[in-house]
PLY file of the C-alpha trace (Angstrom):
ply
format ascii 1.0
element vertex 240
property float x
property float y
property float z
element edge 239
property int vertex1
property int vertex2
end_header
6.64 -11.11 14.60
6.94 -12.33 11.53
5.80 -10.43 8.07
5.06 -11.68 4.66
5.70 -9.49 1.81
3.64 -10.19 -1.55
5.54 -8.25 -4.11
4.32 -8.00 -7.54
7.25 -6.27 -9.93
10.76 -5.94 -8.94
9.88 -2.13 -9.31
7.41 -2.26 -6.95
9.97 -2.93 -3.71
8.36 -3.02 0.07
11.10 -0.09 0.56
10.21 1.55 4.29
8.00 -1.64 5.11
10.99 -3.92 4.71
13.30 -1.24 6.55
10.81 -1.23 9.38
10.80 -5.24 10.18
14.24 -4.94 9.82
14.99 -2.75 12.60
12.77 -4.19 14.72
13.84 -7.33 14.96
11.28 -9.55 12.71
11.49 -12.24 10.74
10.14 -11.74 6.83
9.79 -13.89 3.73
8.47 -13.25 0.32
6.01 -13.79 -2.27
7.68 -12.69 -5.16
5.66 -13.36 -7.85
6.70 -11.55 -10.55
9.24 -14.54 -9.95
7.21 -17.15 -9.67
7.30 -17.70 -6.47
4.56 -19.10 -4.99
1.72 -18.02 -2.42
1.67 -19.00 1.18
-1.08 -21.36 1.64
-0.36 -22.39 5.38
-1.42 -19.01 7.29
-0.20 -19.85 10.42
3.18 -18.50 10.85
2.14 -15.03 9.60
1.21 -12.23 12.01
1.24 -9.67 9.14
0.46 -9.88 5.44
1.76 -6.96 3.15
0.13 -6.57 -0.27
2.84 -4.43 -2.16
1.43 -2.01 -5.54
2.14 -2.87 -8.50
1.13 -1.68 -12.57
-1.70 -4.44 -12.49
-5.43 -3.85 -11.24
-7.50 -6.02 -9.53
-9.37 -6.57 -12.74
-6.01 -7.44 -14.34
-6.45 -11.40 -15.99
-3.88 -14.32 -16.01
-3.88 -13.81 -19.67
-2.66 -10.40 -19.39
0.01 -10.98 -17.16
0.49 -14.50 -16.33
2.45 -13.90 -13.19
-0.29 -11.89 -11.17
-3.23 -13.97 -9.75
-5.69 -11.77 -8.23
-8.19 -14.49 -7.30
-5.81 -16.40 -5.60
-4.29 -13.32 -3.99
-7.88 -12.18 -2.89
-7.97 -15.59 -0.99
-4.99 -15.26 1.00
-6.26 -12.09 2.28
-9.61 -13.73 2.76
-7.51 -15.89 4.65
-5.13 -13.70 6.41
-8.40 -11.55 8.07
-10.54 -14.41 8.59
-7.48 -15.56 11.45
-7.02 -12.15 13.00
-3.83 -11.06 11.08
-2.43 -7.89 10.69
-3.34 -7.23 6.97
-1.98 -3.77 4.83
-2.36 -3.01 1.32
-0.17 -0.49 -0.52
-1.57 0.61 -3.57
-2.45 -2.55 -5.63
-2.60 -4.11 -2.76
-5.15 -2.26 -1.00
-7.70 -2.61 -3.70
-7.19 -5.81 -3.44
-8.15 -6.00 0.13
-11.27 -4.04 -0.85
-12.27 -6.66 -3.14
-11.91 -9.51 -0.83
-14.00 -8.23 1.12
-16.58 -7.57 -1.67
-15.94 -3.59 -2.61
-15.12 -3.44 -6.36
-12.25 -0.85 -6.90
-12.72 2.06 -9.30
-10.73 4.47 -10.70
-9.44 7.87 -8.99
-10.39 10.95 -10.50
-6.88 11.95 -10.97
-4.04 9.94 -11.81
-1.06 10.90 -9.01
3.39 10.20 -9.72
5.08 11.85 -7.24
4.60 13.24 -3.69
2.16 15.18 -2.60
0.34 16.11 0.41
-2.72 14.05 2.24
-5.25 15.58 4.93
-6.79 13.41 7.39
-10.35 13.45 7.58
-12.13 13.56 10.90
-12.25 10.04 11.78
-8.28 9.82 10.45
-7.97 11.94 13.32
-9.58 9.99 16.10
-7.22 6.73 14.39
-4.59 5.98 17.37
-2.91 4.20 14.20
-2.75 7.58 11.85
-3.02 10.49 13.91
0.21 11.30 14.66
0.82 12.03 10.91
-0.64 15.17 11.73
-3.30 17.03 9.80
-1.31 17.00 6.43
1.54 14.99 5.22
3.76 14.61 2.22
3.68 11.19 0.77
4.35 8.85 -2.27
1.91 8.69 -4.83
2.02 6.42 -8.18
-1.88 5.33 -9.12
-4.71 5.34 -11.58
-6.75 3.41 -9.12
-8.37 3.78 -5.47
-9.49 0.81 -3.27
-13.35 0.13 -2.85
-15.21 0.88 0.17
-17.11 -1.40 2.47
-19.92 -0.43 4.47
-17.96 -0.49 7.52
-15.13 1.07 5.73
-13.71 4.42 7.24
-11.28 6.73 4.78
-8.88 8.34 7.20
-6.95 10.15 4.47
-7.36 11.95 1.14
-5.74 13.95 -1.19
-7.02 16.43 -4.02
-5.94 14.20 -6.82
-7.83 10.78 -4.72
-10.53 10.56 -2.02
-9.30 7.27 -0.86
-5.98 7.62 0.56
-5.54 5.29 3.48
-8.89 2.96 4.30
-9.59 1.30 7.77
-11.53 -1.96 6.47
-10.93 -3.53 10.43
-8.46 -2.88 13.26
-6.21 -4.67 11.62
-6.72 -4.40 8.48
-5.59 -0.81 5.91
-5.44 -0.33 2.42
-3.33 2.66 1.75
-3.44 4.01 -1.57
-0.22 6.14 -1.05
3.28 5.02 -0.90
4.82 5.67 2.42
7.65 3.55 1.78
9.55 5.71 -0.92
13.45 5.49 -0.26
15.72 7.16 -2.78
16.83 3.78 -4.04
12.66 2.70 -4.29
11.58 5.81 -6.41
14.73 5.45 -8.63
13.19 2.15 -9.46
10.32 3.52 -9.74
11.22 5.97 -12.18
12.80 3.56 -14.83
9.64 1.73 -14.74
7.94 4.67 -16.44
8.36 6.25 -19.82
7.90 9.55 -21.30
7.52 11.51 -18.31
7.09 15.13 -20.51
3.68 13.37 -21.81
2.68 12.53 -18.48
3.29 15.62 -16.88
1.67 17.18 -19.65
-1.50 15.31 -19.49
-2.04 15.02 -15.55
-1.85 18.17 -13.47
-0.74 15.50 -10.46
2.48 13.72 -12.09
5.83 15.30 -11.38
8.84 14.86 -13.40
11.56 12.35 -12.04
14.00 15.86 -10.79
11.17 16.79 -8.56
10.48 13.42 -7.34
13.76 12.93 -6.59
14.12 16.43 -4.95
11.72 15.41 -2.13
12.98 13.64 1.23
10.98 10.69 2.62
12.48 10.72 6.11
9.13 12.10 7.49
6.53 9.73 5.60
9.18 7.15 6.83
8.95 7.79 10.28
5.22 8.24 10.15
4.82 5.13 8.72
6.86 2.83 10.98
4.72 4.68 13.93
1.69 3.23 12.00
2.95 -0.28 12.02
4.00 -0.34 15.90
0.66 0.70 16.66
-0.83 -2.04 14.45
2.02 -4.44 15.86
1.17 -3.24 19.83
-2.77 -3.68 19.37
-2.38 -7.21 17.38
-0.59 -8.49 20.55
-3.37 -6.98 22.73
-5.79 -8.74 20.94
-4.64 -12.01 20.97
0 1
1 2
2 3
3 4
4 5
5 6
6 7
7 8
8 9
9 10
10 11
11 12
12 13
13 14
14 15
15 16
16 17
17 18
18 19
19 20
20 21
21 22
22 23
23 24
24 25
25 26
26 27
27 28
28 29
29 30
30 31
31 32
32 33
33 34
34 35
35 36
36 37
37 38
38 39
39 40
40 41
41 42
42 43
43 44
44 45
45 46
46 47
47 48
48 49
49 50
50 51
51 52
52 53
53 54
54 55
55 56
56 57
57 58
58 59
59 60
60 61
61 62
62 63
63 64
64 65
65 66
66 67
67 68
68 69
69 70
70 71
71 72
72 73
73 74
74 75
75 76
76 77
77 78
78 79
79 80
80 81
81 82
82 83
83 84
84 85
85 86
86 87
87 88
88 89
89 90
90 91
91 92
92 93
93 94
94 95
95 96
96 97
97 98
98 99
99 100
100 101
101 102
102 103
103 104
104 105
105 106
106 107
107 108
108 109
109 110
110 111
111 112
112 113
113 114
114 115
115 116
116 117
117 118
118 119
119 120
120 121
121 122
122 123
123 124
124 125
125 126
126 127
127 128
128 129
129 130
130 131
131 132
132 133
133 134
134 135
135 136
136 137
137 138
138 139
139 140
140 141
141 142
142 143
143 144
144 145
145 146
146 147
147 148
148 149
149 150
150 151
151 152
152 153
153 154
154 155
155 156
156 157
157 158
158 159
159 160
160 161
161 162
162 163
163 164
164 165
165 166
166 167
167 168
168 169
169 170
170 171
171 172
172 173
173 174
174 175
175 176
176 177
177 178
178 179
179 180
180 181
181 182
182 183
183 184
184 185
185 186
186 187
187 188
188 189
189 190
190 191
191 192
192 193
193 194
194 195
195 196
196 197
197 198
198 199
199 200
200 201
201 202
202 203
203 204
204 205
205 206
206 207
207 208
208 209
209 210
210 211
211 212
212 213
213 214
214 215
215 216
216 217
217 218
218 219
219 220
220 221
221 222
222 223
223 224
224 225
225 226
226 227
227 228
228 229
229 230
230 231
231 232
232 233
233 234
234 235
235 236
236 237
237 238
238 239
């Protein structure tokens, strides 16, 4: 298999994603654009697309940060689902999917830094790909966003800071507002990219400060999230 990371801010690292096609063997290459790097425009040799997060939105314009296209991003994904590929979006990138497909993203009720729990709803239960997460997890959280729905959509997870944790858009295709890739290396990252966390914990009853970010292991949302990608990996081989 081979997996094509779109990666927005050096910041923003595919951390347990990149981990995961690593041990298993696959082939990756990047999109790093924050670098300039361009695109792929010959779909073909992808069997899975991954939209890393990133401090942009979808609204975001060229003149406000040169580096991020979101039309042109929107049309590799277009493209990508259009030929039966394995699509995810992390953060960013999942409200990115949702617009390519024509939901508009809006903003989450709460903005979320840290990690904190998300329930599967009902039909996140019944999802081969998710249910082994179990009713509640811990996971990664750094948003102001959530990913728009399609009439087809299905949310399989929420948390109380965000109704629109993980989104099924197709079989192949997820938008997951969380960040199930945090490694201690990732959030560290993470946490330089951000300033005056006393303010922010101050104003949002869902941001943590750095020492209890840090304080959390992601062994289990790491696990739980290469289990989602071998299912996604196992039924995009059945289906071709």
């Amino acid at each position: 298999m081979h997996v094509h990371f779109i990666q927005h801010e050096s910041f923003e690292a595919p951390g347990a994603y990149l981990n995961w096609a690593e041990k298993r063997g696959h082939t990756t290459t990047f999109s790093r654009v924050y670098e300039q790097e361009a695109l792929p425009v010959d779909m073909r040799g992808i069997d899975m697309l991954i939209v890393m997060g990133g401090p942009q939105s979808p609204g975001t314009s060229l003149q406000e940060c040169p580096h991020f296209d979101a039309a042109a991003e929107k049309h590799v994904i277009q493209q990508c689902i259009q030929a039966g590929k394995i699509v995810v979006g992390v953060c960013l990138g999942a409200q990115l999917i949702g617009e390519a497909l024509g939901a508009a993203y809006a903003h989450s009720p709460e903005k979320e830094i840290g990690v904190f729990p998300i329930t599967l709803t009902p039909a996140g239960l019944q999802d081969k790909k998710v249910r082994h997460f179990g009713s509640n997890l811990l996971v990664g959280h750094w948003h102001n966003d959530m990913p728009g729905l399609t009439a087809t959509a299905e949310v399989l997870a929420v948390s109380e800071g965000c109704p629109r944790q993980i989104v099924r858009y197709a079989p192949l295709v997820y938008g997951l507002q969380c960040h199930m890739e945090f490694t201690p290396g990732l959030v560290d990252l993470l946490i330089d990219s951000e300033q005056d966390w006393e303010t922010l914990a101050l104003q949002h009853r869902y941001v943590q400060l750095p020492s209890k970010i840090r304080s959390v292991g992601y062994e289990d949302m790491n696990v739980c999230l290469f289990g989602f990608l071998d299912e996604l990996s196992t039924e995009y081989y059945m289906m071709r």
